[in-house]
Backbone as CSV, one residue per row, in Angstrom:
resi,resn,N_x,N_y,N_z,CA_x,CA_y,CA_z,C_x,C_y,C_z
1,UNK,0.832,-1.169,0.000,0.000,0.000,0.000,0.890,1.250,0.000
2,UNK,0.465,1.959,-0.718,1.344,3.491,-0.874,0.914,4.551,0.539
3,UNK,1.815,5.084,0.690,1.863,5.849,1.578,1.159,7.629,1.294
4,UNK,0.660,8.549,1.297,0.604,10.142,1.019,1.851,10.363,1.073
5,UNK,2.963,9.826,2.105,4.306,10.848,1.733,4.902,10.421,0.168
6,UNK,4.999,8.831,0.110,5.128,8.226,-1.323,4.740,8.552,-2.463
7,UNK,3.212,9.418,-2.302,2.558,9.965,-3.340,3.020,10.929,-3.890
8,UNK,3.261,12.064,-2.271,3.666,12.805,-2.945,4.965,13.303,-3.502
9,UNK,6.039,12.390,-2.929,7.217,11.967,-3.349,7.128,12.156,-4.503
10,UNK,6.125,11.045,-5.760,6.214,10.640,-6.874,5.802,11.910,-7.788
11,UNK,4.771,12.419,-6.845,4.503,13.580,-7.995,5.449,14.745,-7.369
12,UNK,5.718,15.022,-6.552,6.905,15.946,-7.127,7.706,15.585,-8.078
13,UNK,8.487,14.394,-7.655,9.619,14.037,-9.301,8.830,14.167,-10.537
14,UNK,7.530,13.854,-10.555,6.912,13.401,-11.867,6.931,15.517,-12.402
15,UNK,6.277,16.246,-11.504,6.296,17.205,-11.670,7.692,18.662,-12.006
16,UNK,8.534,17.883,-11.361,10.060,18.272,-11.669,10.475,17.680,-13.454
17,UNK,9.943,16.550,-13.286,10.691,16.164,-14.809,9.834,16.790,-15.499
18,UNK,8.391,17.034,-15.847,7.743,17.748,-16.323,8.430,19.307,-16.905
19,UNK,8.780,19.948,-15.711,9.533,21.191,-15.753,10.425,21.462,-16.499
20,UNK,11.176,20.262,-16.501,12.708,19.757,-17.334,12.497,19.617,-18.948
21,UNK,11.547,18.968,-18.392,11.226,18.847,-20.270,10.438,20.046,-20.798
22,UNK,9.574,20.921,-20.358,8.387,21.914,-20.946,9.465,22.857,-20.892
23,UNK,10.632,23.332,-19.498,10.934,24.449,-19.131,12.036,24.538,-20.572
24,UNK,12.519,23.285,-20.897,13.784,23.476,-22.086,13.110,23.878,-23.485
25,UNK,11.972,24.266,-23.849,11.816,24.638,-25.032,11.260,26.108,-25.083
26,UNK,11.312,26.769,-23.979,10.795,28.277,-23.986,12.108,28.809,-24.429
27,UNK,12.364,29.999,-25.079,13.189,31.556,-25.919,12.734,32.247,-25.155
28,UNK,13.791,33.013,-25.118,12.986,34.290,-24.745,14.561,35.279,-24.240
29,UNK,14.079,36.294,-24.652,15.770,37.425,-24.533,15.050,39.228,-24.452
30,UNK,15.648,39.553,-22.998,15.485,41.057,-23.595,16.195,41.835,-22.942
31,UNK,16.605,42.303,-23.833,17.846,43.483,-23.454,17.679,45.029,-24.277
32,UNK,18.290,46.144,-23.756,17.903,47.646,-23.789,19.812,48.008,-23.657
33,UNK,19.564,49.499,-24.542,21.139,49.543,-24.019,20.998,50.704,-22.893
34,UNK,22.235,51.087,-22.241,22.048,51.687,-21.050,21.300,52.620,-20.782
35,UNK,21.004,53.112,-19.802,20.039,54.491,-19.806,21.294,55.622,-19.529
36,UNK,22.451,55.840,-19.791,23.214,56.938,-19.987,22.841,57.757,-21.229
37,UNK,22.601,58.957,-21.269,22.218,59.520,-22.590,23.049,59.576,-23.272
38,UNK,22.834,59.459,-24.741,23.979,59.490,-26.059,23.629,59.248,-26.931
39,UNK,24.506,59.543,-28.158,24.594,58.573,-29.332,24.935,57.712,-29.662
40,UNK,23.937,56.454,-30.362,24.806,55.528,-30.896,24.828,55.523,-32.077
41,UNK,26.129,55.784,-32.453,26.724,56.493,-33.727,27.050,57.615,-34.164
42,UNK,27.586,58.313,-35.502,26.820,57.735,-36.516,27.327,56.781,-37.346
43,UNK,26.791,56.265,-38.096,27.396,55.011,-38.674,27.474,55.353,-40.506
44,UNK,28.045,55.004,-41.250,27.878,55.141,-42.526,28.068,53.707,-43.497
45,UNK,27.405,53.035,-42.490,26.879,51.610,-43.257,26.227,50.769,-41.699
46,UNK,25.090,49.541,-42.163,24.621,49.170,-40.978,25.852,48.491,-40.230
47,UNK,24.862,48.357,-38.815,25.912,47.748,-37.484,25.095,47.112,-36.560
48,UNK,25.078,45.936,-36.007,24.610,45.452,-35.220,24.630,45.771,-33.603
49,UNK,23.498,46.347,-33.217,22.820,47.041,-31.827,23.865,46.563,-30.629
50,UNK,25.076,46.611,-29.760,25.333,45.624,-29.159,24.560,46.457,-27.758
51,UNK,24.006,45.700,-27.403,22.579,45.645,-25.731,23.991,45.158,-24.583
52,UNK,23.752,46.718,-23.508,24.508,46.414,-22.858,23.864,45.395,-21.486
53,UNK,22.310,45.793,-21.261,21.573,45.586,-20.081,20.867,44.342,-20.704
54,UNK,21.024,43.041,-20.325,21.011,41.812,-20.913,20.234,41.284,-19.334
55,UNK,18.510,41.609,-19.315,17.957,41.327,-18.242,17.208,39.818,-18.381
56,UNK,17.160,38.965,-19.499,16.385,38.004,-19.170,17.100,36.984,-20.854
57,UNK,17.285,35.954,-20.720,18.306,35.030,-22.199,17.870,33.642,-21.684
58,UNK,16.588,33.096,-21.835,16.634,32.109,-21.363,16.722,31.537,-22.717
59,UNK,16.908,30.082,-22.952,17.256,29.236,-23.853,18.610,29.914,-24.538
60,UNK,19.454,31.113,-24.219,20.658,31.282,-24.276,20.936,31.548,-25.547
61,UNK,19.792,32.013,-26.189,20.009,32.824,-27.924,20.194,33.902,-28.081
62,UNK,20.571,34.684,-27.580,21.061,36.036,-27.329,22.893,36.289,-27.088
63,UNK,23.576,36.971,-28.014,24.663,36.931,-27.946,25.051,37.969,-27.556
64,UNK,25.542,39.047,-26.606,25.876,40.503,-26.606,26.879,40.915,-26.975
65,UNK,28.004,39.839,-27.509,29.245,40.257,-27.777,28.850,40.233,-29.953
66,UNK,27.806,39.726,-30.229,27.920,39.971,-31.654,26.718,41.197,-31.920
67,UNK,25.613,41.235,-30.730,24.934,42.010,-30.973,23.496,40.785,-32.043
68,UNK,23.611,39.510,-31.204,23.062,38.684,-32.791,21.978,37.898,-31.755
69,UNK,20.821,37.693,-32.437,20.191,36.429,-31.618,20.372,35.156,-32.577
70,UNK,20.748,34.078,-32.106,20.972,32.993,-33.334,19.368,31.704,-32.622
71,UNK,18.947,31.593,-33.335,17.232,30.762,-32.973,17.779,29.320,-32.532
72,UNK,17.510,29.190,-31.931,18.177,28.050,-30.820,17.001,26.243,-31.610
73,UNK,15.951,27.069,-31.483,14.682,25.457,-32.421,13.886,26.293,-32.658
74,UNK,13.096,25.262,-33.608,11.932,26.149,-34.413,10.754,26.980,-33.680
75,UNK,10.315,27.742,-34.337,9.033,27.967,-33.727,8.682,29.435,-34.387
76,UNK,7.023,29.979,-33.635,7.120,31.458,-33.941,7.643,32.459,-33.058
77,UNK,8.276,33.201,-33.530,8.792,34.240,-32.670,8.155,35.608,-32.892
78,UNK,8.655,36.394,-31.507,7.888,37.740,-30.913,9.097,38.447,-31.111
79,UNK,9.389,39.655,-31.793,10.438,40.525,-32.000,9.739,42.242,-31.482
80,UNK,10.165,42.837,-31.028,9.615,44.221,-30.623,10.789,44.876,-30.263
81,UNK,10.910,46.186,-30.970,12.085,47.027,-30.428,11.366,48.866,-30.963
82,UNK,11.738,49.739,-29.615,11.704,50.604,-29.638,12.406,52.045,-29.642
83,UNK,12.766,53.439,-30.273,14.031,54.032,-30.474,13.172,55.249,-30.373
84,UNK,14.025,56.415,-29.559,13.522,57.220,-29.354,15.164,58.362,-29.544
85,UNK,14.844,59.384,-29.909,16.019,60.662,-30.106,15.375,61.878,-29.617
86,UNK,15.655,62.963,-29.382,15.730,64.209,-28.770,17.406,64.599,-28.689
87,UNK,17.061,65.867,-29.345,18.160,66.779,-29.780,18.273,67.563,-28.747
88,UNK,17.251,67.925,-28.144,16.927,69.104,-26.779,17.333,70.465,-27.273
89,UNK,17.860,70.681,-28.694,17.879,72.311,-28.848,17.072,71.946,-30.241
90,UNK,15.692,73.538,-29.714,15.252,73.334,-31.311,15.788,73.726,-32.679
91,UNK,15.333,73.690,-33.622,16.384,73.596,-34.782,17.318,72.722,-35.213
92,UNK,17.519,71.856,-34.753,18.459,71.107,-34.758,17.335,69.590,-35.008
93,UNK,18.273,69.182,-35.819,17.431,67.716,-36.126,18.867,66.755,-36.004
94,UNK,18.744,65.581,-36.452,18.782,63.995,-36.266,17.554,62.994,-36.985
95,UNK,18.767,62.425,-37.874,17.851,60.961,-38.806,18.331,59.503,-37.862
96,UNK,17.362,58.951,-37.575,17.509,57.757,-37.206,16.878,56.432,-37.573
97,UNK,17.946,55.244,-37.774,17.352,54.367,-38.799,17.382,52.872,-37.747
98,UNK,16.558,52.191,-37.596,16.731,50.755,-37.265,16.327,49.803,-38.042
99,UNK,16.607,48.888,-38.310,16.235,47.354,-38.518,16.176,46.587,-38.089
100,UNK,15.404,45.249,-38.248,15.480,43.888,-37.920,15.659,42.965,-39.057
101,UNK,16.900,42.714,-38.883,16.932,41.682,-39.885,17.421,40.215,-39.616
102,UNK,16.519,39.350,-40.649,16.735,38.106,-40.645,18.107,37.532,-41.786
103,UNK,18.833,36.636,-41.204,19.864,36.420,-41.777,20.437,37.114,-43.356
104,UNK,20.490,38.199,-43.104,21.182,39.527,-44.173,19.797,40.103,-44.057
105,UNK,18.907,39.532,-43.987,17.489,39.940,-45.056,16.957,41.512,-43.906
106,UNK,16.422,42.448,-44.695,15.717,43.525,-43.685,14.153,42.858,-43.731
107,UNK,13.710,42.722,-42.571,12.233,42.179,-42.317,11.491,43.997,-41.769
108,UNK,12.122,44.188,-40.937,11.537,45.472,-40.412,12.304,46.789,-40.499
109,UNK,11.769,47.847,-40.726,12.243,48.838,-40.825,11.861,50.167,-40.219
110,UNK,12.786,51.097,-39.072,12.144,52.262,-39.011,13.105,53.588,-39.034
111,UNK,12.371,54.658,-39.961,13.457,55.578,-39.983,12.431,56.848,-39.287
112,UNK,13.374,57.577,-38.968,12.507,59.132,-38.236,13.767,59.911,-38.493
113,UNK,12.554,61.276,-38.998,13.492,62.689,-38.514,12.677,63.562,-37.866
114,UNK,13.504,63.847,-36.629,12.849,64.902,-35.945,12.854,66.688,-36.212
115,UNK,13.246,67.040,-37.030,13.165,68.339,-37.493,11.983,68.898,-36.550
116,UNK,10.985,68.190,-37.154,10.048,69.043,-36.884,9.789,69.516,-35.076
117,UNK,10.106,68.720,-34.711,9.630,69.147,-33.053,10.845,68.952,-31.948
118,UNK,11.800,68.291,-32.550,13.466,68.342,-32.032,13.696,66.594,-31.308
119,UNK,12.436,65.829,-31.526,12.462,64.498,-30.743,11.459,63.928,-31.192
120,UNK,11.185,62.301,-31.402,10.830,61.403,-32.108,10.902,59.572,-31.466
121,UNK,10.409,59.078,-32.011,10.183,57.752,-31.249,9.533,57.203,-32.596
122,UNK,9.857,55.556,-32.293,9.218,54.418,-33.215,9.213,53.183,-32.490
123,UNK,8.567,52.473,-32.738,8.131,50.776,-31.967,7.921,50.372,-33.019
124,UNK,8.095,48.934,-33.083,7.685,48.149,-34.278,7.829,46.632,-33.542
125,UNK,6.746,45.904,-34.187,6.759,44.302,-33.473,6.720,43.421,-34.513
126,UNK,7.133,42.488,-34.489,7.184,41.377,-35.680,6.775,39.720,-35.409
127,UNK,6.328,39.234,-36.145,6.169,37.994,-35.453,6.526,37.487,-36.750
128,UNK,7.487,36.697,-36.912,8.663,35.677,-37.153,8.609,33.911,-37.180
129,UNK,8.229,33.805,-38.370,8.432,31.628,-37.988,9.723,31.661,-38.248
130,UNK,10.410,31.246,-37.529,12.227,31.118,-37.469,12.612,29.184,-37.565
131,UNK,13.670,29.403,-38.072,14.441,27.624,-38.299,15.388,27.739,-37.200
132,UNK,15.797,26.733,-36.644,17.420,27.281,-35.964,18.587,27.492,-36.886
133,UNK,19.243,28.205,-36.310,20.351,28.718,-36.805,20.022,30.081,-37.689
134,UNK,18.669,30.494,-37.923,18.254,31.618,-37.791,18.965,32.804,-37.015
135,UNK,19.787,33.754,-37.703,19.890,35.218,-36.884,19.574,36.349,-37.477
């Protein structure tokens, strides 16, 4: 005859391996670069974002030293990134360009000039069926 402590012995392990197996197929990465004010750049050809504040990389697809996410297994993916500039003197403008791109390819694109009001912002979200080895 089984015991309640036996039981629940079993389902904890049963519930631990559960974890083991469901917890290894979640992605997920998000990182921002510092909140010191500045520029990054300017650049006169693209460059890959390198994110200094690297708050959450689970399944470990997030690289900060290439600036790259490389897709670890298949699935759909959630991409969202946001860019904001202010010049703080009026008259004065700033062009700013981002992308997301999939292996060379540009999937997303955002450019702004703030002329008009001296500061500017863009968000853009993407949802992505990725292969591994996807970056």
């Amino acid at each position: 005859m089984l015991s309640m402590l036996s039981i629940s012995e079993d389902l904890h392990n049963l519930n631990q391996q559960i974890d083991a197996i469901a917890g290894g197929r979640n992605v997920a990465f998000t990182a921002s670069l510092t909140s010191t004010p500045g520029c990054f750049g300017p650049f006169n050809k693209n460059v890959p974002i390198p994110y200094q504040n690297i708050t959450l990389n689970q399944g470990h697809g997030y690289n900060s030293a290439l600036g790259a996410f490389t897709v670890p297994r298949a699935g759909l993916y959630s991409f969202s990134y946001s860019t904001y500039s202010n010049m703080g003197v009026a008259g004065e403008h700033i062009y700013q360009k981002t992308q997301l791109v999939r292996d060379g390819q540009v999937v997303s694109s955002s450019w702004e000039d703030n002329r008009e009001d001296s500061e500017d912002s863009a968000t853009h979200t993407m949802l992505l069926k990725l292969h591994p080895g996807n970056q």
